[in-house]
BALUMRO-882892 format. One record per residue: residue in three letters; x, y, z of N, C-alpha, C in turn. Coordinates in steps of 0.001 Angstrom, whole numbers, padded with zeros to 6 digits. Atoms other than C-alpha are relative to their C-alpha. Layout:
BEGIN
ATOM type    n_px    n_py    n_pz   ca_px   ca_py   ca_pz    c_px    c_py    c_pz
ATOM  Ala       X       Y       Z       X       Y       Z       X       Y       Z
...
# end
This chain:
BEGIN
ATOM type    n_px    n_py    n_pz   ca_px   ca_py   ca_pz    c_px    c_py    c_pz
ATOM  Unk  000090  000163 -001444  107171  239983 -103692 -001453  000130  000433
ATOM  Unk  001731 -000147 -000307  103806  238991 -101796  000151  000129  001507
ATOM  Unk  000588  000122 -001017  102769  239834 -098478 -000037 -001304  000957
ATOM  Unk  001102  000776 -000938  102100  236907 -095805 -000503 -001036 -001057
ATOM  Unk  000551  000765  000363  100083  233856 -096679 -001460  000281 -000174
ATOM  Unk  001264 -000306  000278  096830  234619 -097927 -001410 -000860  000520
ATOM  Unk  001103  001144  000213  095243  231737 -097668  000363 -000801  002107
ATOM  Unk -001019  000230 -001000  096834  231728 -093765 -001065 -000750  001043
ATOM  Unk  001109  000751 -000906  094798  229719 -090611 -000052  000806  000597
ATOM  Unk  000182 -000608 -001362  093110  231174 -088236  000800 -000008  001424
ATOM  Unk -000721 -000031 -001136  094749  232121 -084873 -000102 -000804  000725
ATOM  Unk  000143  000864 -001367  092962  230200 -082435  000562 -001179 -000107
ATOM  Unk -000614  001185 -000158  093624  227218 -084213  001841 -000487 -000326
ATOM  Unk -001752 -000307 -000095  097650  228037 -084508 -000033 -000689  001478
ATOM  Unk -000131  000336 -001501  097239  228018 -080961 -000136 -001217  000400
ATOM  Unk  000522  001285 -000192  095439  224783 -080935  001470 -001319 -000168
ATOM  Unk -001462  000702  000791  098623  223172 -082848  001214 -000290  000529
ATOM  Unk -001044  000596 -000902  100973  224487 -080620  000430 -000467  001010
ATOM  Unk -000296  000781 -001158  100104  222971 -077423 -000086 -001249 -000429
ATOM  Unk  000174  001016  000339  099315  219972 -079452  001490 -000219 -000468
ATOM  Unk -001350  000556  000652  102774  220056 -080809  001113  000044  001186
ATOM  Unk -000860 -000410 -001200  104133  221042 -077504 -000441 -001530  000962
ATOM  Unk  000817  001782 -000435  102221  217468 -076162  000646 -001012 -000615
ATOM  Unk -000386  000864  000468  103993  215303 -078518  001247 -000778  000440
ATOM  Unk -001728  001038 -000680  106812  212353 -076934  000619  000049 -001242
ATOM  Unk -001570  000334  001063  109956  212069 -078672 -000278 -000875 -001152
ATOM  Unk  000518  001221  000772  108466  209014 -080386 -001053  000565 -001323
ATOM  Unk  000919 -000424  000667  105699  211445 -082160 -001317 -001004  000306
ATOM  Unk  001576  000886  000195  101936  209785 -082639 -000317 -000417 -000979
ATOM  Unk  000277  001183  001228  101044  207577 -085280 -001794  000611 -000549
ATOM  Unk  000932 -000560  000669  097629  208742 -087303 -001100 -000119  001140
ATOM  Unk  001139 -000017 -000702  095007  207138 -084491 -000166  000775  001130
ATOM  Unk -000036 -000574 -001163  096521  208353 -081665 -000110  001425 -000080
ATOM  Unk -000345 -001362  000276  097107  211663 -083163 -001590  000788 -000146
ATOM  Unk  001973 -000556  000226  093091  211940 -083991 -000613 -000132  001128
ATOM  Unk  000664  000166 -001239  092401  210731 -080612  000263  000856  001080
ATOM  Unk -000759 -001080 -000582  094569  213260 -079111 -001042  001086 -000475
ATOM  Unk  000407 -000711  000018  093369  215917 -080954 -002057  000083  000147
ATOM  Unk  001350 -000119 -000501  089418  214867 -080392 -000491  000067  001639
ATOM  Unk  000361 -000134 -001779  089787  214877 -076680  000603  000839  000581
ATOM  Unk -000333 -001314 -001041  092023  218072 -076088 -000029  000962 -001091
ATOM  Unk -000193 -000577  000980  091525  219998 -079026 -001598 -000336 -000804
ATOM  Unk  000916  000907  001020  087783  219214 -080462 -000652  001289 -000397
ATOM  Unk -000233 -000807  001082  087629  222565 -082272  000597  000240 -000748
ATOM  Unk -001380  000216  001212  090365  221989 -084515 -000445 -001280 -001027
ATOM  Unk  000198  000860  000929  089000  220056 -087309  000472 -000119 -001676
ATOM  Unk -000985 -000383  001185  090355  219569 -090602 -000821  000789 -001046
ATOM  Unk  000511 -000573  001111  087304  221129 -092577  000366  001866  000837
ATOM  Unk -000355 -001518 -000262  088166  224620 -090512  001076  000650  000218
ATOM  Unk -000949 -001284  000763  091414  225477 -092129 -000011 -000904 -001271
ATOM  Unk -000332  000005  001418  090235  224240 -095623  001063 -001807 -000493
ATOM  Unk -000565  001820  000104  091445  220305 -095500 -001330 -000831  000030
ATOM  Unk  000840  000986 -000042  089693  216983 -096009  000374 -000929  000942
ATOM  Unk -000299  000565 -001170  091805  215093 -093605  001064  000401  001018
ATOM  Unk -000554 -000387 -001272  093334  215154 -090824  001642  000145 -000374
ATOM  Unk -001605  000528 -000109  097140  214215 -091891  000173  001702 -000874
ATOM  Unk -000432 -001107  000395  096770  217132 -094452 -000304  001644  000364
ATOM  Unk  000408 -001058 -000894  095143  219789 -091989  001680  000037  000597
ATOM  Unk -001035 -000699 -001066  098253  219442 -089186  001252  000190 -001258
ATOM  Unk -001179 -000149  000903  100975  219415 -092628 -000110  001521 -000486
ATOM  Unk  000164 -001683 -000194  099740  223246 -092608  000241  000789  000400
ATOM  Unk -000959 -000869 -000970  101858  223815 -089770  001546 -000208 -000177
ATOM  Unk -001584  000275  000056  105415  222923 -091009  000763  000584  001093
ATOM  Unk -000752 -000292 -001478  106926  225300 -088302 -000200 -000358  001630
ATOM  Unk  000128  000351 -001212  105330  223173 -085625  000320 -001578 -000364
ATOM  Unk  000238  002029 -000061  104627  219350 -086974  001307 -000511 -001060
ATOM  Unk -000935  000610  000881  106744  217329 -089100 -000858 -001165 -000009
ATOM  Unk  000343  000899  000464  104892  214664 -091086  000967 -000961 -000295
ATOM  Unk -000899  001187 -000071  106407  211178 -091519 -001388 -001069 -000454
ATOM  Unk  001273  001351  000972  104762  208296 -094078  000168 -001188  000703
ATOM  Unk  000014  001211 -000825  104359  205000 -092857 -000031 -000931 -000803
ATOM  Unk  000571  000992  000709  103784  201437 -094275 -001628  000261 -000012
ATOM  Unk  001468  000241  000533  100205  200858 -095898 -000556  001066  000300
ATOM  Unk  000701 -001167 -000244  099352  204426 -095937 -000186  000431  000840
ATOM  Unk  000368 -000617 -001362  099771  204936 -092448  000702  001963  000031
ATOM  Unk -001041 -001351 -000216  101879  208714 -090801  000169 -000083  001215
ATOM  Unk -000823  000273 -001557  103411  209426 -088091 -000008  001520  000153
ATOM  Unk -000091 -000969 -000810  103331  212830 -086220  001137  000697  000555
ATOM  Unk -001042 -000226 -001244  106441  214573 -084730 -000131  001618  000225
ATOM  Unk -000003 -001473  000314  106885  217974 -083838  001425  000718 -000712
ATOM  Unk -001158 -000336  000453  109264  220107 -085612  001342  000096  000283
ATOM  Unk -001351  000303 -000481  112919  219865 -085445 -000057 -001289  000826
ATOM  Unk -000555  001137 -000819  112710  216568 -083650  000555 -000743 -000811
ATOM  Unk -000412  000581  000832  115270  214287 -084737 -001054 -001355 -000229
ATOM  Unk  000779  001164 -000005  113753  210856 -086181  001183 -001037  000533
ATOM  Unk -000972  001313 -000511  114942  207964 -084565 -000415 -001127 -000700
ATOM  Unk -000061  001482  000821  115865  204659 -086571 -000583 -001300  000392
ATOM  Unk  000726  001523 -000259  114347  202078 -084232 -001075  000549  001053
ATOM  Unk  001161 -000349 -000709  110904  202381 -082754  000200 -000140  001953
ATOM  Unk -000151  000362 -001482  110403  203061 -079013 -000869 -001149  000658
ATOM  Unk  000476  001534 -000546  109804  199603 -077078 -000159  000661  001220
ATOM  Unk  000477  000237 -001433  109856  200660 -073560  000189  001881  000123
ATOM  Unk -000193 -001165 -000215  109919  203787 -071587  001608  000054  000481
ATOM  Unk -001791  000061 -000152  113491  202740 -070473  001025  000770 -001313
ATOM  Unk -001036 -000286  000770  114705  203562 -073860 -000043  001973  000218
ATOM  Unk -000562 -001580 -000010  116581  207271 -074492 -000613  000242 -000683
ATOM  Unk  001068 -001054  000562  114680  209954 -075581  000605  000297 -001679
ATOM  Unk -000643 -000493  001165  115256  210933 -079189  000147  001899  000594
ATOM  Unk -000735 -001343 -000258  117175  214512 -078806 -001086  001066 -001062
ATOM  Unk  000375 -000868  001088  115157  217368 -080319  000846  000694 -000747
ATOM  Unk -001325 -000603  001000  118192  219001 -081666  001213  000008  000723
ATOM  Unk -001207  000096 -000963  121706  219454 -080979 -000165  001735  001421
ATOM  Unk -000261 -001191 -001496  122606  221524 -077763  000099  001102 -000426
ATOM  Unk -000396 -001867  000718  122763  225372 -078219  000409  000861  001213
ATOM  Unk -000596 -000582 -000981  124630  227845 -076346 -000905  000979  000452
ATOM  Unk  000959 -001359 -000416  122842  231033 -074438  000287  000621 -001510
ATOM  Unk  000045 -001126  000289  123814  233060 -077073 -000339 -000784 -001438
ATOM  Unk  001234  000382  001513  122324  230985 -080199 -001291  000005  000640
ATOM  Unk  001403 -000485 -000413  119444  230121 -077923 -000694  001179 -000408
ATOM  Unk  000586 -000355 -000105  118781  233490 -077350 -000059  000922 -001666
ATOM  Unk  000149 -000195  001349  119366  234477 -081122 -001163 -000547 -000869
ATOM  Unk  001388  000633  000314  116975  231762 -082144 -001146  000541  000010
ATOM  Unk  001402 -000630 -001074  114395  232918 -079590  000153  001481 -000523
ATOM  Unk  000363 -000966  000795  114461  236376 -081093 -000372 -000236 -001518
ATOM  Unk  000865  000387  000735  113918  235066 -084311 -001215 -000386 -000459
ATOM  Unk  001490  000634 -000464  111044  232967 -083552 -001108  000830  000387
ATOM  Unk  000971 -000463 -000956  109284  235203 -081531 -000518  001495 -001572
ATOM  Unk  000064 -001446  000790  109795  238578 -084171 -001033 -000907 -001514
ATOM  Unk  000643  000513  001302  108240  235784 -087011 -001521 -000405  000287
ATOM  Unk  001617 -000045 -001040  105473  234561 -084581 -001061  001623  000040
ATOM  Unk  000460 -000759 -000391  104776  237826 -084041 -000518  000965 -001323
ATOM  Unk  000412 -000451  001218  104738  239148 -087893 -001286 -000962 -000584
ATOM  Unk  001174  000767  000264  102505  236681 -088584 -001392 -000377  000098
ATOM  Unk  001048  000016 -000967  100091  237072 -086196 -000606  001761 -001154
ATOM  Unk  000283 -001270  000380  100175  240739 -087458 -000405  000003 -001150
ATOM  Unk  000296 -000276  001245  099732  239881 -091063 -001602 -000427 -000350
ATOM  Unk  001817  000848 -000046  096113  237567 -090444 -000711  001188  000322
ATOM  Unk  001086 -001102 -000411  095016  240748 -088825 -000637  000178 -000640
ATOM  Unk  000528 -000702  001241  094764  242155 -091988  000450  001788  000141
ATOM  Unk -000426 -001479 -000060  095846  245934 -093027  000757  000698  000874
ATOM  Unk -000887 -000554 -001213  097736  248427 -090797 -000491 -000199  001119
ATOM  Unk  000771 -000219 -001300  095843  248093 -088002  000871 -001192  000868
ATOM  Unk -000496  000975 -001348  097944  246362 -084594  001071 -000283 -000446
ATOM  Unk -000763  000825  000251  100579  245617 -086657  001788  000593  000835
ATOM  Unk -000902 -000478 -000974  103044  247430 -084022 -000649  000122  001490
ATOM  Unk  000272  000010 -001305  101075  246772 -081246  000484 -000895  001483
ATOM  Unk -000345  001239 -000450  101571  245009 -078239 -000711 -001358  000303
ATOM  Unk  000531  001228 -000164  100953  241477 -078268  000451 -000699  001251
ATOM  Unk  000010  001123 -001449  100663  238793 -074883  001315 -000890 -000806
ATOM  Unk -001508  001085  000436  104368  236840 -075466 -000555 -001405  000263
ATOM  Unk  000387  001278 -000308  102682  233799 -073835 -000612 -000839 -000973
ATOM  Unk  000190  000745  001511  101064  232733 -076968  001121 -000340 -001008
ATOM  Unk -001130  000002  000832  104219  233631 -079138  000673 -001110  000247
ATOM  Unk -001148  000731  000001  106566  231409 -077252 -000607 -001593 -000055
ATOM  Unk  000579  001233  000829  104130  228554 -078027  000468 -000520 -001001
ATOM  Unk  000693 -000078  001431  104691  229132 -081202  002263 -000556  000218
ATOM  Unk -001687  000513  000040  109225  228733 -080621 -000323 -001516 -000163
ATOM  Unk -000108  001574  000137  110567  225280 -081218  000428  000056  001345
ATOM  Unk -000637  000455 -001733  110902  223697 -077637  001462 -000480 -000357
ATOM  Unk -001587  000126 -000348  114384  223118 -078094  000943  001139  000306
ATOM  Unk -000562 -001097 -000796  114945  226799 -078174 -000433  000312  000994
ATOM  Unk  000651 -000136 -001569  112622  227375 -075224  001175 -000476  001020
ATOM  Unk -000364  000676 -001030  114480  224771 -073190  001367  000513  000408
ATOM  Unk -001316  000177 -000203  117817  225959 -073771  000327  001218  000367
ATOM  Unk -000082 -001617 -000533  117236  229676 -072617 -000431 -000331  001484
ATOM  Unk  000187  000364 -001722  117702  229305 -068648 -000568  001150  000445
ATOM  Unk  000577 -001134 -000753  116769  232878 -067702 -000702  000735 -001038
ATOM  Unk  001339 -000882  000974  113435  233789 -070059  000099  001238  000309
ATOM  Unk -000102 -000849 -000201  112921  236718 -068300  001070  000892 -000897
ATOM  Unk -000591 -001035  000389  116028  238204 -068535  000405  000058 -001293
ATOM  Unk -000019  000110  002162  116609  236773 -072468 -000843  001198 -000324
ATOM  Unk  000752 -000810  000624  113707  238621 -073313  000404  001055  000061
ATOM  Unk -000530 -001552 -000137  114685  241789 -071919  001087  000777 -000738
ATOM  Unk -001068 -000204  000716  117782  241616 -074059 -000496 -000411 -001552
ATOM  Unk  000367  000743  000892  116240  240472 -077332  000433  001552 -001066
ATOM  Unk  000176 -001522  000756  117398  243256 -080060 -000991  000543 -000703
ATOM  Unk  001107  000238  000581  114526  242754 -082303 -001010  000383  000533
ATOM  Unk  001546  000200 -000330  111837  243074 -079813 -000153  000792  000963
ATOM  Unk  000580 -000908 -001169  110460  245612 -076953 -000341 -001006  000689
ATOM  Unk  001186  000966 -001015  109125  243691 -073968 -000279  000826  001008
ATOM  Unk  000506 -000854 -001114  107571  245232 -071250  000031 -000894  001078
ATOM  Unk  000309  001459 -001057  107270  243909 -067595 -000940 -000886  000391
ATOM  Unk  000871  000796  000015  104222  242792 -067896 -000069 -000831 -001491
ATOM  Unk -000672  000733  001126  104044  240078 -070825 -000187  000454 -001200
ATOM  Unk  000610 -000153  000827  103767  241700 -073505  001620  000342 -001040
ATOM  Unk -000653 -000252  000785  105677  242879 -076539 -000203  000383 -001327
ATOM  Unk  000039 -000662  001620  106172  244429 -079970  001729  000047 -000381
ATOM  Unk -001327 -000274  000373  108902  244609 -082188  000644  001525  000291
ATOM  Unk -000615 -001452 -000413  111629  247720 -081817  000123  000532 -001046
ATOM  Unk -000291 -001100  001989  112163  248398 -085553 -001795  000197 -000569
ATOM  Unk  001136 -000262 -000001  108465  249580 -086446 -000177 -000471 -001956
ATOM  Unk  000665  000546  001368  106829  247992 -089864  000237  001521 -001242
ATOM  Unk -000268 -001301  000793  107887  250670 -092746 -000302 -000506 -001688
ATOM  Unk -000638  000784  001615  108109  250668 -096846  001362  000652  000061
ATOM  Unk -001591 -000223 -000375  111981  250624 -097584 -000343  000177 -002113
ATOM  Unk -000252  000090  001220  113322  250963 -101193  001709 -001356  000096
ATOM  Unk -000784  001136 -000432  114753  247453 -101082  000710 -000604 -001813
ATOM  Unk -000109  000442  001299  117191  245826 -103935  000998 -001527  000401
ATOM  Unk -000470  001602 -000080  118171  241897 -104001  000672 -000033 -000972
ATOM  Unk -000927  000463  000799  120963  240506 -105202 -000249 -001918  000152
ATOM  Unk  000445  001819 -000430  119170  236518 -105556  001010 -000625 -000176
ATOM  Unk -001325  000793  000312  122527  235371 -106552 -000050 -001353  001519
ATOM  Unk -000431  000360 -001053  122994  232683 -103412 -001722  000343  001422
ATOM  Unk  001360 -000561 -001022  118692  233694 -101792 -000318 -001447 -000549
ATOM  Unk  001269  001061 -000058  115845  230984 -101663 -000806  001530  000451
ATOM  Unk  000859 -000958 -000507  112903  232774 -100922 -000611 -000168  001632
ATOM  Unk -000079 -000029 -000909  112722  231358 -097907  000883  000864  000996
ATOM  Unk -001099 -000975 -000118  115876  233385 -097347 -000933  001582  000189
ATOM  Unk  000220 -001078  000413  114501  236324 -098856 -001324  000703  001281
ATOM  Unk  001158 -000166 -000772  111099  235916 -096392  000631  000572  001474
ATOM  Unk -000594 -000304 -001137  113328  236223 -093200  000540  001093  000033
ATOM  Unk -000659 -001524  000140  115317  239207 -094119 -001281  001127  000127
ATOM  Unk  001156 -000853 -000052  111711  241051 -094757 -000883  000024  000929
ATOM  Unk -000020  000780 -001247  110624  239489 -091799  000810  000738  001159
ATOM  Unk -001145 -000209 -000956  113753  240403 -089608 -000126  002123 -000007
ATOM  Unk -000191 -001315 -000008  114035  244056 -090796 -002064  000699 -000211
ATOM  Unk  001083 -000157 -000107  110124  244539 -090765 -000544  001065 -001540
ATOM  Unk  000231 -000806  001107  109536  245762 -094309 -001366 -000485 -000629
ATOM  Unk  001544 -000103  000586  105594  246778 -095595  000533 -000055 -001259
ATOM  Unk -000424 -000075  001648  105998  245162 -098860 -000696  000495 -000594
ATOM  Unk  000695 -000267  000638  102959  246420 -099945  000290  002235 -000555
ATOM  Unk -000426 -001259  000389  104753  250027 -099759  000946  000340 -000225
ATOM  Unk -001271 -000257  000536  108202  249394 -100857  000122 -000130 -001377
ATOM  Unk -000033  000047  001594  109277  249423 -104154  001117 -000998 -000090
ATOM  Unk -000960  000675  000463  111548  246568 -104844  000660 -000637 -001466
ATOM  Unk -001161  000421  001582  114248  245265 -107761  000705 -000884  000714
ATOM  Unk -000585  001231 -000184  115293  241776 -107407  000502 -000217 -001729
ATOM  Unk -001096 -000063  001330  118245  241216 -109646  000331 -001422  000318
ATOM  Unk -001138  001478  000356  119982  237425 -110524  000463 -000481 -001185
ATOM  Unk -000521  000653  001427  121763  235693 -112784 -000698 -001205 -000765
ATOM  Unk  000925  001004  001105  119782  233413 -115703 -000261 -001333  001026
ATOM  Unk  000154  001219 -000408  120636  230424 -113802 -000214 -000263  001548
ATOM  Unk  000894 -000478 -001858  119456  231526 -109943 -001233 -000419 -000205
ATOM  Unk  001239  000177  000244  116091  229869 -109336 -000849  001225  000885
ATOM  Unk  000784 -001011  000047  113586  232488 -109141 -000651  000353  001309
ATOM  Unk  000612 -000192 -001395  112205  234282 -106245 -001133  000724 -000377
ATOM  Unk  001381 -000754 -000387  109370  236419 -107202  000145 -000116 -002000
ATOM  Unk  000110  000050  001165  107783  236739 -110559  000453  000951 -001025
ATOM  Unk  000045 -001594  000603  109121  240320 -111574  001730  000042  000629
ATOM  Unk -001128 -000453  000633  112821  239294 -111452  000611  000266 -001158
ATOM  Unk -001182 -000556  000716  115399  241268 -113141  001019 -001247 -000503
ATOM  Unk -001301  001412  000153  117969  238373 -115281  001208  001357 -000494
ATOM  Unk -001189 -001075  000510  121472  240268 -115444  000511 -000908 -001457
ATOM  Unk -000504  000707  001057  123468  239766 -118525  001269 -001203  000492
ATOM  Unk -001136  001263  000055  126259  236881 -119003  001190  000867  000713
ATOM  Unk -001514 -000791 -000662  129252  239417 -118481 -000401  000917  000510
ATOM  Unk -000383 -000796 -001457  127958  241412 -115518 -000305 -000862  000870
ATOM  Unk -000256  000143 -001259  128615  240447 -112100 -001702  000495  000515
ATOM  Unk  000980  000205 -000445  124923  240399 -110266  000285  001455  000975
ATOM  Unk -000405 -001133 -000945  126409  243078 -107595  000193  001637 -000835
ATOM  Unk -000358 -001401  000957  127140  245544 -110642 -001437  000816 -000487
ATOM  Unk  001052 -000050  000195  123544  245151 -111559 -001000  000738  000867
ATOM  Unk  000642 -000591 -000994  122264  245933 -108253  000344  001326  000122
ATOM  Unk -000667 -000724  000286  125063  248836 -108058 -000583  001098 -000759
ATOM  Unk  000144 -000484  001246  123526  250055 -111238 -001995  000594 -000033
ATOM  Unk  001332 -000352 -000322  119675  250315 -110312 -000237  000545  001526
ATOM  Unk -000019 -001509 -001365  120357  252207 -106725  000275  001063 -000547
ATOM  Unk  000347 -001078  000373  122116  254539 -109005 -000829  000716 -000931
ATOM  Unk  001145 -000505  001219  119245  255014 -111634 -001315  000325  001090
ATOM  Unk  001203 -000966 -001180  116969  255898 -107903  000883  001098  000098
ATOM  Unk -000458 -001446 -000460  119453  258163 -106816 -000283  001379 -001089
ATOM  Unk  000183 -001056  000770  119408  259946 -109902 -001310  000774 -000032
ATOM  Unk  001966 -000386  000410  115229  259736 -110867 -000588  000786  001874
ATOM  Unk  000312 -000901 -000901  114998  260681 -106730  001175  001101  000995
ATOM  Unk -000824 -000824 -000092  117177  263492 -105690  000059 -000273  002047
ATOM  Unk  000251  000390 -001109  115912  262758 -101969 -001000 -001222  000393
ATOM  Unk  000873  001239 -000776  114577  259501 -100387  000134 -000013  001643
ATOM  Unk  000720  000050 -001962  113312  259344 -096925  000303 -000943  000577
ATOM  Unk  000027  001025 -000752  113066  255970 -096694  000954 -001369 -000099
ATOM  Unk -001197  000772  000033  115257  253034 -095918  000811 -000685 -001207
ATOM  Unk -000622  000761  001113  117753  251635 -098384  000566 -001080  000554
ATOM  Unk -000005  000954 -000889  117760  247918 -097830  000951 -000723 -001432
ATOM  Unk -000228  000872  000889  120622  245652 -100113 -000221 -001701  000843
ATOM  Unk -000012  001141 -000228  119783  242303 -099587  000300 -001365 -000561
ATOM  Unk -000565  000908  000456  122118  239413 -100181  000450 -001250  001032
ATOM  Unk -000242  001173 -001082  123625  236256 -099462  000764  000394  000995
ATOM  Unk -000755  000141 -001678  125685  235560 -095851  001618  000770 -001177
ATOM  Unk -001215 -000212  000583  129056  235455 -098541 -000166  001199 -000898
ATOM  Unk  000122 -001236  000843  128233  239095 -100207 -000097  001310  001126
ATOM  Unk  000139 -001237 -000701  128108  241158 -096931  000846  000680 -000274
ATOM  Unk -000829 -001658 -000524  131262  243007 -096851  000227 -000056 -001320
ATOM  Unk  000608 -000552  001253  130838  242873 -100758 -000680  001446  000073
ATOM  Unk  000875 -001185  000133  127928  245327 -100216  000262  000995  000600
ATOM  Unk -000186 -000899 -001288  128830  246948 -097096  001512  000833 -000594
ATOM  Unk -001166 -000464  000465  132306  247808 -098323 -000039  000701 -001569
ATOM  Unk -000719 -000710  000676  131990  248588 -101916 -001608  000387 -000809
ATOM  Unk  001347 -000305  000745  128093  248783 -103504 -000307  001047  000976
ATOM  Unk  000855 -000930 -000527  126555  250625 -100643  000665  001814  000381
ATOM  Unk -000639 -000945  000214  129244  253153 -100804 -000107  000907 -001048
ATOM  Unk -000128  000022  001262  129429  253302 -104333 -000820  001317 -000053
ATOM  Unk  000446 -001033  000117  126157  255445 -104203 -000910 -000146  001420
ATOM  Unk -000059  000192 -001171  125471  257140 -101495 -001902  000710  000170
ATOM  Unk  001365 -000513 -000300  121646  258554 -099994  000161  001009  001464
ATOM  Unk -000510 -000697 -001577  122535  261374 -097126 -001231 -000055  000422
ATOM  Unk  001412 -000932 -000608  118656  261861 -096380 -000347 -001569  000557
ATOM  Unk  001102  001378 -000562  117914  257737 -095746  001016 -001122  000882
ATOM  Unk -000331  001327 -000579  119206  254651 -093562  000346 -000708 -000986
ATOM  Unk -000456  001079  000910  121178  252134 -095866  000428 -000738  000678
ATOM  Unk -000452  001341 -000469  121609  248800 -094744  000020 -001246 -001121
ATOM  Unk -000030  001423  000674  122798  245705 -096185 -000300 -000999  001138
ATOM  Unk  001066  001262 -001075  121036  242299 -094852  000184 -001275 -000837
ATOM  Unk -000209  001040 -000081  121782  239005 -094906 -001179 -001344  000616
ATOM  Unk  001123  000338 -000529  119640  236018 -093883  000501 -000174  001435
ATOM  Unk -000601 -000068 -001776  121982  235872 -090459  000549  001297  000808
ATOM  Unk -000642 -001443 -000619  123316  239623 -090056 -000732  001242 -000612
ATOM  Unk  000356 -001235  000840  122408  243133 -090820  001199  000825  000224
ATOM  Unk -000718 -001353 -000863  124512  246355 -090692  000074  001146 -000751
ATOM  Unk  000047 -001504  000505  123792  249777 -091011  001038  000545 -000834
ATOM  Unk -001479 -000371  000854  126381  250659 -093706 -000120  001919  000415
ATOM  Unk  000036 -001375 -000477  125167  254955 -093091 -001354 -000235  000240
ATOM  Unk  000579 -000409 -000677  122905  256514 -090856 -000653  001418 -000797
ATOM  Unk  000671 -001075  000333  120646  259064 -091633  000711  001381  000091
ATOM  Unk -000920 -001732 -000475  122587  262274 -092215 -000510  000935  000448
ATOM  Unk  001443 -001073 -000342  119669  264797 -091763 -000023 -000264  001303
ATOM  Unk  000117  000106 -001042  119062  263603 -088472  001052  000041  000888
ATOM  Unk -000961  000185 -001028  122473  262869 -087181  000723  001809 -000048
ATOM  Unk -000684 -001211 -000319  123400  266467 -088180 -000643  000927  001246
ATOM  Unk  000743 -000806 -000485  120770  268013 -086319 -000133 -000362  001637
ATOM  Unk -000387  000535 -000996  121287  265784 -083564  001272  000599  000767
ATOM  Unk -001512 -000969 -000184  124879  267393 -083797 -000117  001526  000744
ATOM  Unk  000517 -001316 -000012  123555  270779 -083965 -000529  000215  001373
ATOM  Unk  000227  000016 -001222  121612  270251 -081051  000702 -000126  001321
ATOM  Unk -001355 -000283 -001057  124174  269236 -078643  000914  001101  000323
ATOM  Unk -001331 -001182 -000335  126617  271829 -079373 -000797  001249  000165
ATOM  Unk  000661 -000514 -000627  124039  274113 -078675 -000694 -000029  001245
# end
């Protein structure tokens, strides 16, 4: 497991990208227009200052904003992300708009839009560099740049979305930080059914300092690989037995852990974990959660605290 993108762009020109991607018609821009665009509202954004020679492979740096598209005779085409492509070129302005995605209800919207914003916002935190800001609050007005306008559009009351976002603190003035604070966890994957794209969101979502967790990613021979320092289970165990089997070889080697116990598997292994691994062995002193790339849930709560919490009351 690595950290962030190393090799990541500078901020300003993120920014640059996403009003430029937030500018783009349904139709996208074709290579000239797209250079002519960006030399007349954008003429600090060049392709030698994030490490490109041209232009087509500078904006393909932003996958979560642009979407590249090849052309005849070496041409491209421009769109912004998630827009669908449409099959016949636009002739007039009469014709219908190509749809950026299908419709979404308030309550994916505003699911989305917490997503977006908590990844925007890790991201931002990771260019910083080191601990420093990385729970601070950041201006939202940049962030929601950074959403796909289809979730933007489809959240009618921003405001009050935000205010409800579980993921995220907002304040009334614009600002924000996440609510779960950046930690190291003692995290163990079951890749059975992950991508690492997968795997990035969960660490992502639950805000885990990889650089201070200790993780064990477990799969089976024929799972394609997520980090270079997986675990291959044998033929006749079950991937879940494996995992099972290296929580209890911590419990044993640490008699007390502090810090979070994170299983992380596919969507079809939650109440797998939740029900019979995270039981299996238990940690009274830490937070255990199993995590998914769409759900989490606290399987136990910190006992130490909730007793004393106890204690306190009835006193």
């Amino acid at each position: 497991l690595a950290p962030g993108d190393a090799d990541a762009v500078p901020l300003a020109h993120e920014d640059d990208i996403a009003a430029f991607a937030a500018a783009l018609p349904a139709e996208g821009l074709d290579a000239d227009a797209a250079k002519a665009h960006l030399t007349a509202h954008h003429p600090a954004f060049t392709p030698k200052a994030v490490g490109c020679i041209t232009v087509r492979d500078a904006l393909a740096r932003f996958p979560h904003l642009l979407r590249m598209e090849s052309e005849g005779a070496g041409g491209w085409r421009v769109r912004r992300a998630g827009m669908a492509t449409s099959s016949a070129p636009a002739s007039s302005s009469s014709s219908p708009a190509v749809p950026d995605a299908p419709a979404m209800s308030e309550e994916e919207a505003a699911a989305a839009l917490d997503v977006a914003l908590l990844e925007a916002y890790n991201a931002r935190a990771a260019r910083r560099g080191g601990n420093d800001g990385r729970d601070a609050w950041e201006d939202v007005e940049p962030l929601l740049r950074l959403v796909p306008a289809h979730v933007r559009d489809a959240v009618k009351d921003l405001p009050a979305t935000l205010a409800k976002l579980p993921s995220l603190e907002v304040a009334a003035s614009p600002l924000m930080r996440p609510a779960r604070r950046m930690r190291g966890v003692h995290l163990f994957v079951d890749g059975d059914g992950l991508t690492s794209l997968h795997l990035d969101v969960i660490l992502s979502r639950m805000r885990v300092d990889v650089a201070a967790s200790a993780a064990k990613v477990l799969r089976a021979a024929a799972t394609p690989a997520l980090t270079t320092d997986d675990a291959i289970t044998p033929l006749d165990i079950p991937t879940y037995m494996a995992v099972e089997a290296a929580a209890q070889k911590l419990r044993r080697s640490e008699p007390i852990v502090l810090r979070d116990v994170i299983y992380a598997c596919s969507d079809d292994k939650l109440e797998l974990y939740a029900d019979k691994v995270a039981h299996a062995v238990t940690f009274p002193d830490a937070e255990v959660w199993v995590v998914t790339p769409t759900r989490e849930l606290c399987v136990a709560s910190w006992k130490v605290a909730a007793e004393g919490a106890q204690q306190t009351s009835a006193a």
